[in-house]
DSSP file (Angstrom, degrees, kcal/mol; ACC not computed):
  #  RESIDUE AA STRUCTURE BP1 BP2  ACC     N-H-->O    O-->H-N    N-H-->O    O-->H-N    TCO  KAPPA ALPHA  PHI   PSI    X-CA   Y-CA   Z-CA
    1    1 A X              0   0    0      0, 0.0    30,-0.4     0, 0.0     2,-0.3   0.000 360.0 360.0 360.0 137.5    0.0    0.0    0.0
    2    2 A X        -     0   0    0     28,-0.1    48,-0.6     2,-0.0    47,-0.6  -0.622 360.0-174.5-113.2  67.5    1.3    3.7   -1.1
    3    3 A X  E     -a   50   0A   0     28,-0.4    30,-4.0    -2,-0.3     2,-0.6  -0.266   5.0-165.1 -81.3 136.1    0.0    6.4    0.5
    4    4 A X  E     -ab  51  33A   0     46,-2.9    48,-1.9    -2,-0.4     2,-0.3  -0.846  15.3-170.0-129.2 148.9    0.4   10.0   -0.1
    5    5 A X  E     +ab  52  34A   0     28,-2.9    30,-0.6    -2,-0.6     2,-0.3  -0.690  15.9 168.7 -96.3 150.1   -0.2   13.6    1.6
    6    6 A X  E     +ab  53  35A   0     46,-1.3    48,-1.7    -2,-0.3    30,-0.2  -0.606  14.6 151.8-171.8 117.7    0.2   16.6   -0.6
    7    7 A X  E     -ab  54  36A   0     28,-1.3    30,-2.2    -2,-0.3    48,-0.2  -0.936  30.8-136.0-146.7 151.5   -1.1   20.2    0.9
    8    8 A X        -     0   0    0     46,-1.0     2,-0.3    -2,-0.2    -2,-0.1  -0.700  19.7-174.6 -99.3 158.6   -0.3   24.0    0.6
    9    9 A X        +     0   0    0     -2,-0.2    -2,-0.0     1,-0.1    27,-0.0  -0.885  27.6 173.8-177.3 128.9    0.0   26.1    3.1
   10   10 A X  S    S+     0   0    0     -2,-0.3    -1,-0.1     1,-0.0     0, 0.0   0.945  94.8  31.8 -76.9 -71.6    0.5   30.2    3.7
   11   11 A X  S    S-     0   0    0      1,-0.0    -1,-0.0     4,-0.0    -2,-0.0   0.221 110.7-109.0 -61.8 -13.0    0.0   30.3    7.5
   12   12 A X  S  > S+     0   0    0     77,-0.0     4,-1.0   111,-0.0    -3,-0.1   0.640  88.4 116.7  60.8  18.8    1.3   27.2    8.4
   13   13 A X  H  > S+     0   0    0      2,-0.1     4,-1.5     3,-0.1   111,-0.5   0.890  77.6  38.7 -57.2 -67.7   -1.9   26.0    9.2
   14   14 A X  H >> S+     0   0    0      2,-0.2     3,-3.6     3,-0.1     4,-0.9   0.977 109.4  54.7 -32.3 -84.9   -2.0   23.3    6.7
   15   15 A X  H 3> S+     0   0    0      1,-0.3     4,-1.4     2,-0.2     3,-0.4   0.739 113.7  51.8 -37.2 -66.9    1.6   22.0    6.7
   16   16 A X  H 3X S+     0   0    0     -4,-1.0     4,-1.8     1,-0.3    -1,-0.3   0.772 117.0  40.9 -39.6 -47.4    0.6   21.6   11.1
   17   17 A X  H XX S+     0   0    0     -3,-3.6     4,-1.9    -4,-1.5     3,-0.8   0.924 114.5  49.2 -66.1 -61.7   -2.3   19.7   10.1
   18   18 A X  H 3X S+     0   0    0     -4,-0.9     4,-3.2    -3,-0.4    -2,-0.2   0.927 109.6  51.0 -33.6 -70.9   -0.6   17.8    7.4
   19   19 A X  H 3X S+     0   0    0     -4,-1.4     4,-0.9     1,-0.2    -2,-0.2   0.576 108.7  51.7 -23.7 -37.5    2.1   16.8    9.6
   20   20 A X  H <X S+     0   0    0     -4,-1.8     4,-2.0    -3,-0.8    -2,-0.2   0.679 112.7  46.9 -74.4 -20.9   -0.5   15.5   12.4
   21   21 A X  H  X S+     0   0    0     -4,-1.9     4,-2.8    -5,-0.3    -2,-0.2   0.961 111.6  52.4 -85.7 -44.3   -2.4   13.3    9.6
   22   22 A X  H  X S+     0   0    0     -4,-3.2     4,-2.2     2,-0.2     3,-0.3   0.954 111.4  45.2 -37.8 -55.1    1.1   11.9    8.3
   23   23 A X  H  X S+     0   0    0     -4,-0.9     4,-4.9     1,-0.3    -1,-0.2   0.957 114.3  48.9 -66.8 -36.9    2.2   10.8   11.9
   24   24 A X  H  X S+     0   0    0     -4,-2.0     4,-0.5     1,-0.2    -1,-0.3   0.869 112.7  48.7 -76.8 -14.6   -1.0    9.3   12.4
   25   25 A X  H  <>S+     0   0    0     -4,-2.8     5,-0.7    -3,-0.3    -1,-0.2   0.864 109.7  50.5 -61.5 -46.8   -0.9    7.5    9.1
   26   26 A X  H ><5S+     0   0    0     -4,-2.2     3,-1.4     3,-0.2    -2,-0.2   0.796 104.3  57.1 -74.0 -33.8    2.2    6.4    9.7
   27   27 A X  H 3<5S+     0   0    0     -4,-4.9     2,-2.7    -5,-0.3     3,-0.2   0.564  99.9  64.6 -55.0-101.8    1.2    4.9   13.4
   28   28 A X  T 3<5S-     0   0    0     -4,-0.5    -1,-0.2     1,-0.2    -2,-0.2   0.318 125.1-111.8   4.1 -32.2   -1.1    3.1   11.6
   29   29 A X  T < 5S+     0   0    0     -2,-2.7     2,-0.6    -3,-1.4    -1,-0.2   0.842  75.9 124.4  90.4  28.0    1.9    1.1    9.6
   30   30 A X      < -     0   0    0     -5,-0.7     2,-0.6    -3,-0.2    -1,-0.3  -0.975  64.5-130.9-128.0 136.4    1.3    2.8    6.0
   31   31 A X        -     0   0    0     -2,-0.6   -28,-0.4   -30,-0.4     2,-0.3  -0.891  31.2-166.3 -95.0 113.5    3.9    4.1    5.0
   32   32 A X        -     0   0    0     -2,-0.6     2,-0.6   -10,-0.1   -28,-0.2  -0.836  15.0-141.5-148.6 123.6    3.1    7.9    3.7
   33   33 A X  E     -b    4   0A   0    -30,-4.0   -28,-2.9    -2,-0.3     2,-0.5  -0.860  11.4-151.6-108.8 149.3    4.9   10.5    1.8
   34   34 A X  E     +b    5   0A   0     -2,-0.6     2,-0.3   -30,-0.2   -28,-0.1  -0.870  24.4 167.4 -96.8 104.0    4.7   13.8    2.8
   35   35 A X  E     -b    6   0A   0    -30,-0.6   -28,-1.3    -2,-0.5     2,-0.3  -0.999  30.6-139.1-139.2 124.0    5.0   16.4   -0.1
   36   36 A X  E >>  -b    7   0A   0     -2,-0.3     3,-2.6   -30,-0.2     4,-1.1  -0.502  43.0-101.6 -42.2 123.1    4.3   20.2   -0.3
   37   37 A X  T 34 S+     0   0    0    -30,-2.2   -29,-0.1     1,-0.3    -1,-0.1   0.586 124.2  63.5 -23.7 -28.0    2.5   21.1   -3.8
   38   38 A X  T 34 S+     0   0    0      1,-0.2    -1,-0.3     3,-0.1   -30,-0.1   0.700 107.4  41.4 -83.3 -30.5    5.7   22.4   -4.9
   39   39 A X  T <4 S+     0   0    0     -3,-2.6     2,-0.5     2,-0.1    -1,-0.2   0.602  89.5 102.2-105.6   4.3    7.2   18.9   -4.6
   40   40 A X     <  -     0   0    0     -4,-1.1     2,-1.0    -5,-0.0     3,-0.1  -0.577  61.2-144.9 -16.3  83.5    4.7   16.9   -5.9
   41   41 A X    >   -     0   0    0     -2,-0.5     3,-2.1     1,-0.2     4,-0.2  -0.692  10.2-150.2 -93.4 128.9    4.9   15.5   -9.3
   42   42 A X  G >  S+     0   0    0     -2,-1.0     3,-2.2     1,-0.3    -1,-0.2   0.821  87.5  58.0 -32.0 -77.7    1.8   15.3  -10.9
   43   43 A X  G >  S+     0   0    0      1,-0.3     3,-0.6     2,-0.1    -1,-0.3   0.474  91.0  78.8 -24.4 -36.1    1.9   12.6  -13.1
   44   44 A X  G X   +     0   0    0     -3,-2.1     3,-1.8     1,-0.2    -1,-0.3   0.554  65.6  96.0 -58.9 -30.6    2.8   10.4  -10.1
   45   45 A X  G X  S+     0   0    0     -3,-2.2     3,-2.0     1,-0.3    -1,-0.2   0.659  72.8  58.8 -55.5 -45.1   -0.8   10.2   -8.8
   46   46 A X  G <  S+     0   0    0     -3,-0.6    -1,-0.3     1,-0.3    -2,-0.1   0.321  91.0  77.0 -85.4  20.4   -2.0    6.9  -10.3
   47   47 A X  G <  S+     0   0    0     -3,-1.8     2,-0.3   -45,-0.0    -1,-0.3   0.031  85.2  75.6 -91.3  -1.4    0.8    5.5   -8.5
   48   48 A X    <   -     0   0    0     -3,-2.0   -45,-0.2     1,-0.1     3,-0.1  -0.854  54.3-157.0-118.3 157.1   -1.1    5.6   -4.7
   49   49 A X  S    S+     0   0    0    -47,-0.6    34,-3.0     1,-0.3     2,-0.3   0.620  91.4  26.9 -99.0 -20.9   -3.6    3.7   -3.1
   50   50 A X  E     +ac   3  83A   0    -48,-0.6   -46,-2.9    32,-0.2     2,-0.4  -0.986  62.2 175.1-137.8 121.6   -4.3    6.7   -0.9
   51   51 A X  E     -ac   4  84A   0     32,-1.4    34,-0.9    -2,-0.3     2,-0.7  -0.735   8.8-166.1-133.4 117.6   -3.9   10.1   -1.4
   52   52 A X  E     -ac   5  85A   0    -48,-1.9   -46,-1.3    -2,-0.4     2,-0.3  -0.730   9.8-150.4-107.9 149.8   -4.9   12.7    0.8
   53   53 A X  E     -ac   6  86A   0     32,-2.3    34,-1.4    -2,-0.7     2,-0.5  -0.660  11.1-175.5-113.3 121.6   -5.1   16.4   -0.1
   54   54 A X  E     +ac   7  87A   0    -48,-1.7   -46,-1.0    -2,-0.3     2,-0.3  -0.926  16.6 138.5-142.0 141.5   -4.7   19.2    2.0
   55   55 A X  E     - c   0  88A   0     32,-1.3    34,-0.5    -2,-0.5    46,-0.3  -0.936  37.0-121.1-178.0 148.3   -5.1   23.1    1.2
   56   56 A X  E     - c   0  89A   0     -2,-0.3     2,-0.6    32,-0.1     8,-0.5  -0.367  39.6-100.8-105.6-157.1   -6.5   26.6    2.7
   57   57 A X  E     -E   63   0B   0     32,-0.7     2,-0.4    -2,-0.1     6,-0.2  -0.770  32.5-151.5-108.8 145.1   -8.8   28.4    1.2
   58   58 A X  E  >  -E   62   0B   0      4,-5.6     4,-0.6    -2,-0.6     2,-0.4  -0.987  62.8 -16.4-124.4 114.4   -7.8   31.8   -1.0
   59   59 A X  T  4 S-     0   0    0     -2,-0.4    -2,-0.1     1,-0.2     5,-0.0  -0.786 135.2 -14.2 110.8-141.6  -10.0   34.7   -1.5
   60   60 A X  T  4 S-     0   0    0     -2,-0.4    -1,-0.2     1,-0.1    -3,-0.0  -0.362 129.6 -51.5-109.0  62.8  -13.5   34.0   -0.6
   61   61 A X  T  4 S+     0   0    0      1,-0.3     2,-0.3    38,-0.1    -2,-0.2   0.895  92.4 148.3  67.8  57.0  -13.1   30.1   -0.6
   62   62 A X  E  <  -E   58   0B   0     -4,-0.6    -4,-5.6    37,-0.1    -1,-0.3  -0.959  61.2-100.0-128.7 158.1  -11.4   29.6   -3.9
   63   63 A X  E     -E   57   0B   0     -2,-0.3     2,-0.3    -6,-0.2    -6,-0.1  -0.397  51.6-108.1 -66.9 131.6   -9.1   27.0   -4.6
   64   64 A X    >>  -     0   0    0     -8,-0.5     3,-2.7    -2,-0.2     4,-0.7  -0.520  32.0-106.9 -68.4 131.1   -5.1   28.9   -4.4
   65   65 A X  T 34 S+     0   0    0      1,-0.3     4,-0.2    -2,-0.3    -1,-0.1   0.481 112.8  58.7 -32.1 -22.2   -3.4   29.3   -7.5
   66   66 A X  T 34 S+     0   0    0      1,-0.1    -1,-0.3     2,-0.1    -2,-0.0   0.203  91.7  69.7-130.2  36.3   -1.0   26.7   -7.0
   67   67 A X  T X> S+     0   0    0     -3,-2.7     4,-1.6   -59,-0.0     3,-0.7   0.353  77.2  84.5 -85.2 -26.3   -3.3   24.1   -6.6
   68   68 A X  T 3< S+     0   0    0     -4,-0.7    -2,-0.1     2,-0.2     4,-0.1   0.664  76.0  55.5  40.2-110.2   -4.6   23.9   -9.9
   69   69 A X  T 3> S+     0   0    0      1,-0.2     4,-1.1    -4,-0.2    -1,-0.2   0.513 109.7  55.2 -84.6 -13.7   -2.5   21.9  -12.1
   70   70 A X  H <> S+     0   0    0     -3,-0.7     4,-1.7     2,-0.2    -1,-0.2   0.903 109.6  50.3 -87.6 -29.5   -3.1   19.0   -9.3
   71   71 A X  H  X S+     0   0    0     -4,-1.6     4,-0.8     1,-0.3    -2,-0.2   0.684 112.3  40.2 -66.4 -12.9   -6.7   19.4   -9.7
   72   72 A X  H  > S+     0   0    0      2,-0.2     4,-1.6    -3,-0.2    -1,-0.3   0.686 109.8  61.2-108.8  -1.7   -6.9   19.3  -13.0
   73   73 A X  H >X S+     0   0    0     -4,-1.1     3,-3.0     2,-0.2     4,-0.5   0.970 106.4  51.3 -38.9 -91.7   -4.1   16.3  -12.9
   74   74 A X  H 3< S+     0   0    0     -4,-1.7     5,-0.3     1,-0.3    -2,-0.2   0.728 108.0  56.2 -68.8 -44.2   -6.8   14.3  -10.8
   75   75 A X  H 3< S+     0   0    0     -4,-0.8    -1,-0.3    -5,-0.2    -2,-0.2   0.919 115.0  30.4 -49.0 -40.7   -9.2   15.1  -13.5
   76   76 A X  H << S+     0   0    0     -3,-3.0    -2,-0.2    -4,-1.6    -1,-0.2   0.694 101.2  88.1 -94.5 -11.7   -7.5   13.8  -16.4
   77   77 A X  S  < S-     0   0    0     -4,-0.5     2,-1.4    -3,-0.1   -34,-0.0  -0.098  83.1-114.1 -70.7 159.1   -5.8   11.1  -15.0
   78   78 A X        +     0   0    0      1,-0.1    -3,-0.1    -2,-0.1    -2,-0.1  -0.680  66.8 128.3-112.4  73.5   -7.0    7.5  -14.5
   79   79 A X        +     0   0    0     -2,-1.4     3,-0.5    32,-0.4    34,-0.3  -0.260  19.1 124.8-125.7  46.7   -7.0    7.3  -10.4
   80   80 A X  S    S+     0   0    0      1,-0.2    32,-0.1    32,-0.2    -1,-0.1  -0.177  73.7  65.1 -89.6  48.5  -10.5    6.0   -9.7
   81   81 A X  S    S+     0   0    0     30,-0.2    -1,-0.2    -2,-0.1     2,-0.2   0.351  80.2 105.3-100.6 -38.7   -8.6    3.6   -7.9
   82   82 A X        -     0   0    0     -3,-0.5    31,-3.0    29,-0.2     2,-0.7  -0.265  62.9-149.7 -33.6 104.7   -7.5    6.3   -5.5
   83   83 A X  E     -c   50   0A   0    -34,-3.0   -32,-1.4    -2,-0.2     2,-0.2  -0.894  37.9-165.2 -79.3 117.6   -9.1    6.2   -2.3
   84   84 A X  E     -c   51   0A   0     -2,-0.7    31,-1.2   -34,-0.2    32,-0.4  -0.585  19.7-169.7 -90.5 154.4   -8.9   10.1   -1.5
   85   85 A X  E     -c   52   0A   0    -34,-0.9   -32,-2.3    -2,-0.2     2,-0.8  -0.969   5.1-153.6 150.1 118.7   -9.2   12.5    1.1
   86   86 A X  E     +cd  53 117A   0     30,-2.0    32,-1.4    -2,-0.3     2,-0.4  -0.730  16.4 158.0-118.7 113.1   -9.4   16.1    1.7
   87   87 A X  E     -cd  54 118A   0    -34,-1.4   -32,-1.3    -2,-0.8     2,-0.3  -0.882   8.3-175.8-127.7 153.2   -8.7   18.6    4.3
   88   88 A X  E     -cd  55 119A   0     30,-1.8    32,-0.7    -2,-0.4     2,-0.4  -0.888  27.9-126.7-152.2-174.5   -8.0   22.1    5.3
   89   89 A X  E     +cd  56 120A   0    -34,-0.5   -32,-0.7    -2,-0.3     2,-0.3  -0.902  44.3 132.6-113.5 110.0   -7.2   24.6    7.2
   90   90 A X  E     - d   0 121A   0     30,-4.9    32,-2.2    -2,-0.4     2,-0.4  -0.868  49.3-100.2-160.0-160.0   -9.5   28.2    7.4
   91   91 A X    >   -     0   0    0     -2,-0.3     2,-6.4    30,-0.2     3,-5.3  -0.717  21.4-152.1-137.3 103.6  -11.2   30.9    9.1
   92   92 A X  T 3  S+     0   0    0     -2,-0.4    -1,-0.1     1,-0.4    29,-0.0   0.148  86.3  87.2 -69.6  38.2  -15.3   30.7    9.6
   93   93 A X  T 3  S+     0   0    0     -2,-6.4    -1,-0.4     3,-0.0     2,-0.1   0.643  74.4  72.0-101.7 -31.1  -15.4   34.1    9.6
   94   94 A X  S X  S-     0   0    0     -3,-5.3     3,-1.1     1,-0.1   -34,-0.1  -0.425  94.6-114.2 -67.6 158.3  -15.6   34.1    5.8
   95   95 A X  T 3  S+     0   0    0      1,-0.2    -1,-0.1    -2,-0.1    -3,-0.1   0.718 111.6  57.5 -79.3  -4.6  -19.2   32.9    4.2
   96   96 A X  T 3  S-     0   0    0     -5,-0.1    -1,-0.2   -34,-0.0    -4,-0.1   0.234  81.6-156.6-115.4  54.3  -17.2   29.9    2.7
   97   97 A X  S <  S-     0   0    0     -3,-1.1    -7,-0.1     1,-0.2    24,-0.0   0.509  83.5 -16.9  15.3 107.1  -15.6   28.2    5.5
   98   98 A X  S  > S+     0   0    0     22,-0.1     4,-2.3     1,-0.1    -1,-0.2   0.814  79.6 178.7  43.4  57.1  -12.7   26.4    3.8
   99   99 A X  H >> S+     0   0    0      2,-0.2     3,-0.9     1,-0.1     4,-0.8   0.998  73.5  61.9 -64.9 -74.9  -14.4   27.0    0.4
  100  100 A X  H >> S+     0   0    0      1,-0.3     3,-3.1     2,-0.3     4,-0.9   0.789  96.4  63.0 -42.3 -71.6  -11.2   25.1   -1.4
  101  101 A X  H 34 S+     0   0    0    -46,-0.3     4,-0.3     1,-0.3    -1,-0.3   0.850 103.4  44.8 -50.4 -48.4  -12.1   22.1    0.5
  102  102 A X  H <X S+     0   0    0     -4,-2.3     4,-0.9    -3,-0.9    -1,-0.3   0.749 107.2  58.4 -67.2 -15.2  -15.3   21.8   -1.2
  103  103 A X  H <X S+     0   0    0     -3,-3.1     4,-0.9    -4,-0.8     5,-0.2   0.923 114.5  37.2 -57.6 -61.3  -14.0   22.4   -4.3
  104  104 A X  H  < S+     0   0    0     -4,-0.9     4,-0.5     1,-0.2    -2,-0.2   0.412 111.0  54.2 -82.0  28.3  -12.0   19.8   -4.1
  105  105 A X  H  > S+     0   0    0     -5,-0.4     4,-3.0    -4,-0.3    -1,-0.2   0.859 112.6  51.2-102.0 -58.9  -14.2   17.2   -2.1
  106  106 A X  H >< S+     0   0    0     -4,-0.9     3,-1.0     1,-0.3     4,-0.3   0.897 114.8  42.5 -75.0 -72.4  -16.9   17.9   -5.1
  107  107 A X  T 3< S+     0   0    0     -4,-0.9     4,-0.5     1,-0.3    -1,-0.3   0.603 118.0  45.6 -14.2 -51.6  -14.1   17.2   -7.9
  108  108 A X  T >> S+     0   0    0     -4,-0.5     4,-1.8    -5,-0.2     3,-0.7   0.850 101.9  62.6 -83.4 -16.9  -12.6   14.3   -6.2
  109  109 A X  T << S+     0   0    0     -4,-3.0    -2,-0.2    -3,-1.0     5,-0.2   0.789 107.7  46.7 -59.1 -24.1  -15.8   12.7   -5.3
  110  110 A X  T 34 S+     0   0    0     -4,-0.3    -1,-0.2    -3,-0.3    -2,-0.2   0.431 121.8  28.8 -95.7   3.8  -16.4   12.4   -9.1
  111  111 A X  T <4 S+     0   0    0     -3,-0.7   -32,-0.4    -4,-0.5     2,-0.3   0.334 123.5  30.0-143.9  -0.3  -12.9   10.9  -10.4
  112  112 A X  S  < S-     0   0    0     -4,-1.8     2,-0.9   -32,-0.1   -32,-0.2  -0.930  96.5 -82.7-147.5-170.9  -11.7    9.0   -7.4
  113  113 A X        -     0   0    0    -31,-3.0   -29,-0.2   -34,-0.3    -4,-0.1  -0.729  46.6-154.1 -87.4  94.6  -12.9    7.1   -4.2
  114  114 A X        +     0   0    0     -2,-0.9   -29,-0.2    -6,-0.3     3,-0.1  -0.262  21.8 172.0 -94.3 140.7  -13.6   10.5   -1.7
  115  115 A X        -     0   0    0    -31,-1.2   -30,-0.2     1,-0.5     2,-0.2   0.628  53.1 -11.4-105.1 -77.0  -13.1    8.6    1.8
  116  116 A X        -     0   0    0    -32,-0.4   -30,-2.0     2,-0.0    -1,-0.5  -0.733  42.3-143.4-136.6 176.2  -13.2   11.9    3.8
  117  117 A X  E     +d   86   0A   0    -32,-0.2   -30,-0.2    -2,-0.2     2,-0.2  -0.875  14.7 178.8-139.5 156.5  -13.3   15.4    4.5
  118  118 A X  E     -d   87   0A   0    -32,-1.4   -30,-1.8    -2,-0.2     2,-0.2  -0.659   6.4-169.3-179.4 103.0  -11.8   17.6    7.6
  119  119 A X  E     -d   88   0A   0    -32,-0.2     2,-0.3    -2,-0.2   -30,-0.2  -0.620   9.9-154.6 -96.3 152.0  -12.1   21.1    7.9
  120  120 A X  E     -d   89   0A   0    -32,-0.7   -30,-4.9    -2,-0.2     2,-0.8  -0.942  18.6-131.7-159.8 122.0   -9.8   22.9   10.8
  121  121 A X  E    S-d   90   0A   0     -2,-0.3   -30,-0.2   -32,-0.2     2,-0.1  -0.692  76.9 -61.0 -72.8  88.5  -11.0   26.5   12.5
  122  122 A X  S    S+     0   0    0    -32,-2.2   -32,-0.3    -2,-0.8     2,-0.2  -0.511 118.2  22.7  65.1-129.7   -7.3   27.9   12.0
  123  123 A X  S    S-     0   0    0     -2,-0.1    -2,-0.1   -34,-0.1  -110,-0.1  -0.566  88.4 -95.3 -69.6 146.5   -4.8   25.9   13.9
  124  124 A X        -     0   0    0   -111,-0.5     2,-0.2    -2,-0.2    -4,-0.1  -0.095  41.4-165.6 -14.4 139.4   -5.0   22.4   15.1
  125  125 A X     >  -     0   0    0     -3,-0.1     4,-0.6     0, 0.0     3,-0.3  -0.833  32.9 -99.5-123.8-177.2   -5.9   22.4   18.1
  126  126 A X  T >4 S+     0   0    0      1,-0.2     3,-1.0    -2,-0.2     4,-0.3   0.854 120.2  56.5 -61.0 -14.2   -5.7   19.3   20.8
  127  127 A X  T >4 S+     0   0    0      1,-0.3     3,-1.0     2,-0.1     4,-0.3   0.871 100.2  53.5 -86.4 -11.5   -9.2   18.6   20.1
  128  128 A X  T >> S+     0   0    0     -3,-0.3     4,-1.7     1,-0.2     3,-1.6   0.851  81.3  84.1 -76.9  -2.2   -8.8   18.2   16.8
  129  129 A X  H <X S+     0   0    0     -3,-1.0     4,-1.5    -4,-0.6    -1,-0.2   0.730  94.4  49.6 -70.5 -17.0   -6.1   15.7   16.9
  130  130 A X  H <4 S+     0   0    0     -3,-1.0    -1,-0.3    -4,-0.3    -2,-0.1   0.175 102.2  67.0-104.6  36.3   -9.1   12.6   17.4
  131  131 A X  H <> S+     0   0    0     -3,-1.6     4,-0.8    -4,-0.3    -2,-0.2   0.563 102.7  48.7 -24.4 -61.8  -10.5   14.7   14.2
  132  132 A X  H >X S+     0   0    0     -4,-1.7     4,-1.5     2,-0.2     3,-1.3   0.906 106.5  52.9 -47.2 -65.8   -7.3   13.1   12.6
  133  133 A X  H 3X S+     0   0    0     -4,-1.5     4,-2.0     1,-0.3    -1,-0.2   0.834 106.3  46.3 -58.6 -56.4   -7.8   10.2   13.6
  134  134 A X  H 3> S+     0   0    0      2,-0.2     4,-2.2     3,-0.1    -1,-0.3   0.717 113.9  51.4 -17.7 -54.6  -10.8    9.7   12.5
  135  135 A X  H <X S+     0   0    0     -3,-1.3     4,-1.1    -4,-0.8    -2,-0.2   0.982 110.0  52.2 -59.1-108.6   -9.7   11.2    9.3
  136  136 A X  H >X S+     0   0    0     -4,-1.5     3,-2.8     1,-0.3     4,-0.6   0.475 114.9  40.7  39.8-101.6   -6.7    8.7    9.4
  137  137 A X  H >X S+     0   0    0     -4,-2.0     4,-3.1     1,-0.3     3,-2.7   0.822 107.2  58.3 -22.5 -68.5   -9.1    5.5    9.9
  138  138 A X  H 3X S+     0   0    0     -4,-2.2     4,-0.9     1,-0.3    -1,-0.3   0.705 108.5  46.3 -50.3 -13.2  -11.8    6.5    7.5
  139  139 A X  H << S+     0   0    0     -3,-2.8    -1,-0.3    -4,-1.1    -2,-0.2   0.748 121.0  43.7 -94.8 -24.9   -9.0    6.7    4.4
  140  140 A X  H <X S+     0   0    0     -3,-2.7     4,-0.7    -4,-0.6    -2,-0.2   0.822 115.0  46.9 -72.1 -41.6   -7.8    3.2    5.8
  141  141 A X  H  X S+     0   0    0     -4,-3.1     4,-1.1     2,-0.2    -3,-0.1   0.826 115.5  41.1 -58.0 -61.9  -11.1    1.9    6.3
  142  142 A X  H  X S+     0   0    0     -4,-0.9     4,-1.2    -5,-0.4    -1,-0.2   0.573 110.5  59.7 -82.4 -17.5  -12.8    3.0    2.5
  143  143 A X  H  > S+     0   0    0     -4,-0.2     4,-0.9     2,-0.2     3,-0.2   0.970 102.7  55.9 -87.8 -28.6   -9.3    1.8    0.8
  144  144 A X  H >< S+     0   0    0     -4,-0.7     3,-0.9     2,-0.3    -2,-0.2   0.925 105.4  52.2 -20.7 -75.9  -10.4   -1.8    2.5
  145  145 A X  H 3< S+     0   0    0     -4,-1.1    -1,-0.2     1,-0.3    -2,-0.2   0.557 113.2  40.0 -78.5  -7.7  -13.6   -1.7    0.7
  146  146 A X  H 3<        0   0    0     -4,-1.2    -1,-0.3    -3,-0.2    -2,-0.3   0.530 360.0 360.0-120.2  13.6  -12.3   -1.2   -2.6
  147  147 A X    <<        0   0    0     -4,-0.9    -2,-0.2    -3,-0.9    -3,-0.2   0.215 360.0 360.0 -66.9 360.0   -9.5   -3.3   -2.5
C-alpha cells in the first residue's frame, strides 16, 4: 500500500495539520509520503492507493493558485482507484468556510474514491487531533472496501 499527503499552506496551518495526519498515518503502519505542492509531481498520482489532499482556502473560498494543475491532474488522469481524502485549514469568519475544500471534495468525489473530509478552524488544536484520527481511519477503512 502507497499512500500520499500533498497540501499548501500560507500560515502554516495546513503543513501543522498535514504533519499530524502523516504521523497518524504512519502509526497506523502505512507508509506515507509527505510532499508540499511544490514537490509533488503530478503525473505520479496513479501511483497511490491513498492520497490525501490538503489546502487553505484563498479569497473568498477559492481554490489557491497553485493548486490547480493538481486538480486538473486528478481530472484527467486514470486514479478512480485512489481512495482520496481532503482537508484544510480556514477561518469561519468568511461565508465559505474552507471553500477550497469543497471544491476539491466535489471534484474528487467524481474521479476518485472520496473517503473523507476535515475542515480545521485555523490551527490544530488538541481537540482536533481525534478529528485526525478519524480522518486517518476512515481513508484506511474505504481503501479496505475497494481493494
Amino acid at each position: 500500500m502507497k499512500a500520499a499527503i500533498i497540501y499548501s499552506s500560507v500560515t502554516g496551518n495546513t503543513s501543522t495539520l498535514a504533519e499530524i495526519i502523516h504521523e497518524k498515518m504512519e502509526q497506523r503502519d502505512i507508509k506515507t509520503d509527505l510532499f508540499t505542492i511544490d514537490q509533488f509531481q503530478n503525473h505520479s498520482l496513479k501511483d497511490y492507493d491513498i492520497i490525501a489532499v490538503g489546502t487553505y482556502s484563498w479569497d473568498n473560498g477559492d481554490l489557491p493558485l497553485e493548486m490547480e494543475e493538481l486538480f486538473e491532474q486528478f481530472e484527467t488522469e486514470d486514479v478512480d482507484h485512489v481512495t482520496t481524502g481532503v482537508f484544510g485549514t480556514g477561518d469561519s469568519f468568511y461565508p465559505y468556510f474552507c471553500g477550497a475544500v469543497d471544491l476539491l471534495k466535489d471534484m474528487l468525489f467524481v474521479h476518485t474514491h472520496l473517503a473523507v473530509t476535515l475542515k480545521v478552524e485555523l490551527m490544530p488544536q488538541d481537540d482536533d487531533l481525534t478529528r485526525c484520527d478519524k480522518f486517518c481511519d476512515r481513508l484506511v477503512r474505504e481503501l479496505a472496501v475497494v481493494s
